[in-house]
Structure formats: structure tokens, C-alpha cells
C-alpha positions in Angstrom: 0.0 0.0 0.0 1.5 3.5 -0.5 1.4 6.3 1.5 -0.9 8.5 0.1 -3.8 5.4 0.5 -2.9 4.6 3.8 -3.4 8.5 5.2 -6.7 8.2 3.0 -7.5 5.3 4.8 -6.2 6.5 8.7 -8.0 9.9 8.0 -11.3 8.2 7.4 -11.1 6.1 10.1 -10.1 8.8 12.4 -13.3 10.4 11.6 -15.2 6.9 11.6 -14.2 6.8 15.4 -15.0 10.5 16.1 -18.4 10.1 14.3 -19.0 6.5 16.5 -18.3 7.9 19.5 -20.3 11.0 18.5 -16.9 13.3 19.5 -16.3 16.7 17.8 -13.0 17.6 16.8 -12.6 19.8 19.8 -13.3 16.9 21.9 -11.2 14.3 19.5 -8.2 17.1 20.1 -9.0 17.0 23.9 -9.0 12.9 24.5 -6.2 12.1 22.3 -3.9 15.9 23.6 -2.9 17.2 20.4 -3.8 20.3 18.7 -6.7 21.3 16.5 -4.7 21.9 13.3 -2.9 18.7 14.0 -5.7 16.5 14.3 -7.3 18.6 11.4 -3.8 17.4 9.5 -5.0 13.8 10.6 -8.6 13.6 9.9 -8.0 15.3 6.4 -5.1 13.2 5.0 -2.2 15.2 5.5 -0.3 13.8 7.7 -0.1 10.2 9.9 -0.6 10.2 13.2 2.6 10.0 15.7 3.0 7.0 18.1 2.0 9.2 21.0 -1.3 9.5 19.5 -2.2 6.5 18.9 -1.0 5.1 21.9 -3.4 7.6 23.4 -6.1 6.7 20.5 -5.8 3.1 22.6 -5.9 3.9 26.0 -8.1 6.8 26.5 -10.9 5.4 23.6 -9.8 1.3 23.8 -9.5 2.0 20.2 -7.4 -1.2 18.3 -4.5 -0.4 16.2 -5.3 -3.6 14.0 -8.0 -1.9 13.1 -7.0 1.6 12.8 -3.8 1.6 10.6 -4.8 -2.3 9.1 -8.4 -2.4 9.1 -8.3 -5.4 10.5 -10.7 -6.7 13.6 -13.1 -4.8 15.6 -12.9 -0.8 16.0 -12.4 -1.0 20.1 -10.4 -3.3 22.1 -13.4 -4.2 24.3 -15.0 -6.1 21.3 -11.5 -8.1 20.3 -11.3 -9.0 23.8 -15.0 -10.2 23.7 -14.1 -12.0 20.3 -11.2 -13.4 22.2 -12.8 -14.7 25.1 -15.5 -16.4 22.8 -12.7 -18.2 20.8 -10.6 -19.1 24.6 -14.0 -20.6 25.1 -15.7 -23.1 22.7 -18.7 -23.4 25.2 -19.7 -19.9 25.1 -21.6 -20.2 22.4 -23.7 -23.0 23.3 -27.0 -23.2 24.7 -26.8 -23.4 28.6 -28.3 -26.8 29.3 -25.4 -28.0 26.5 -22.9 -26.6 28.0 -23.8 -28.0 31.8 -24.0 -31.3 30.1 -20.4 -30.7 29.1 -19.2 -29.4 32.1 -20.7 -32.5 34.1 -19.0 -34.8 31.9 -15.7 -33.0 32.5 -16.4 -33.7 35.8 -17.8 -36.8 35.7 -15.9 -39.4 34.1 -18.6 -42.1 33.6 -21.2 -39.9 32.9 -19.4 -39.0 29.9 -18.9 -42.6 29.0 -22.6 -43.1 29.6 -23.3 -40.2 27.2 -21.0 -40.9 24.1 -22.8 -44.7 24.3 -26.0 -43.3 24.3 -25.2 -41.3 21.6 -23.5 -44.0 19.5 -26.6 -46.3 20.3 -28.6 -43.2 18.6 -26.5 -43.3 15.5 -26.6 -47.0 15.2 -30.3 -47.2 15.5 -31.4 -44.3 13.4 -28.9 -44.0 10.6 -31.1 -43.4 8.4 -32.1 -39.9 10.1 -28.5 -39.3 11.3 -27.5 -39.0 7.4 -30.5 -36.9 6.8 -29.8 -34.5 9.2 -25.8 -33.9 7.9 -27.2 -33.7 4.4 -29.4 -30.8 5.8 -26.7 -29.0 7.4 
């Protein structure tokens, strides 16, 4: 990418966040401590941002530098920590009665055992439903 895309692309982010957060440029100026014809330089492709501001773009808005200078993941930090969390934990995402099956049977040795026969017995016996269903899916 060259240099003149990626200030294109910074400054319209920069004003993405300002717009999300519903910030004006005074206030923009006054979270990230710069002045208002820098961040004018910024927001209108003139110039990138130093490393001071967007360390301060991080802490003081939890906005991710993936996202501002790659465009990559979420806008804030908050939601890539959520998306982290969901991907640290597979069970997350389930319904709750599945997921306190699964933690029992961490727990419970044989009522895992018991489980994974009862589901094999189900395969066995209804095959014909079984193939059905991954047809479907």
C-alpha cells in the first residue's frame, strides 16, 4: 500500500471513530492531547498520526491499532477481547443446558462414557435420520 492510500484510509477512520463515539473535533483534540490543526492534518489526510497519539487513541478510547492503521478486527479493544474470550472458550456459544451437560461430563468421568454410548446407540439405531440431518446441514 502506498502512503498516500494509507493517510486516505487512517484519516477516514479517524473520523469513523469520532463520528462513533459522537466526538467533535474539539473533543477528538482534547481525548487524544494534540492540537486542533494537527488532528485537522489527521482527519484530512495530510499527515499520519505519531506514536503518542495513537497510543493515546488506545488507551483513553480502547480503540485497536489492527483496526486503525490495518483495518483489520473490531474498532475498540473491548469487542476483540469479547471475540477473544469467545474463541478461549468453545462453550460460550452454546446453549446453557449443552454446555452444563459438558461441564458435568468434564467432571464426571462415567457420565461422559454413559453419554457418548448413548449417543452411539442413537447413531446406530437411526442412521437413516442421522444421514439426513448432515445432508441438511
Amino acid at each position: 500500500m502506498k502512503k498516500k492510500e494509507l493517510l486516505i484510509e487512517v484519516a477516514q477512520r479517524f473520523r469513523k471513530i469520532r463520528e462513533t463515539l459522537g466526538l467533535s473535533p474539539a473533543s477528538m483534540v482534547g481525548n487524544i492531547k494534540t492540537h486542533r490543526i494537527t488532528y485537522y492534518k489527521y482527519e484530512s489526510a495530510r499527515t499520519l498520526p505519531q506514536f503518542s497519539i495513537l497510543a493515546r487513541l488506545g488507551k483513553n478510547l480502547g480503540i485497536s491499532m489492527d483496526w486503525l492503521i490495518l483495518n483489520k478486527g473490531p474498532m475498540f479493544y473491548k469487542e476483540k477481547d469479547n471475540e477473544n474470550k469467545a474463541a478461549a472458550d468453545p462453550l460460550a456459544a452454546l446453549p446453557q443446558d449443552i454446555k452444563e451437560l459438558v461441564e458435568h461430563m468434564q467432571l464426571i468421568p462415567m457420565l461422559k462414557y454413559e453419554t457418548l454410548l448413548s449417543f452411539h446407540q442413537f447413531k446406530e439405531n437411526h442412521k437413516d435420520m442421522v444421514e439426513s440431518a448432515l445432508k441438511e446441514k
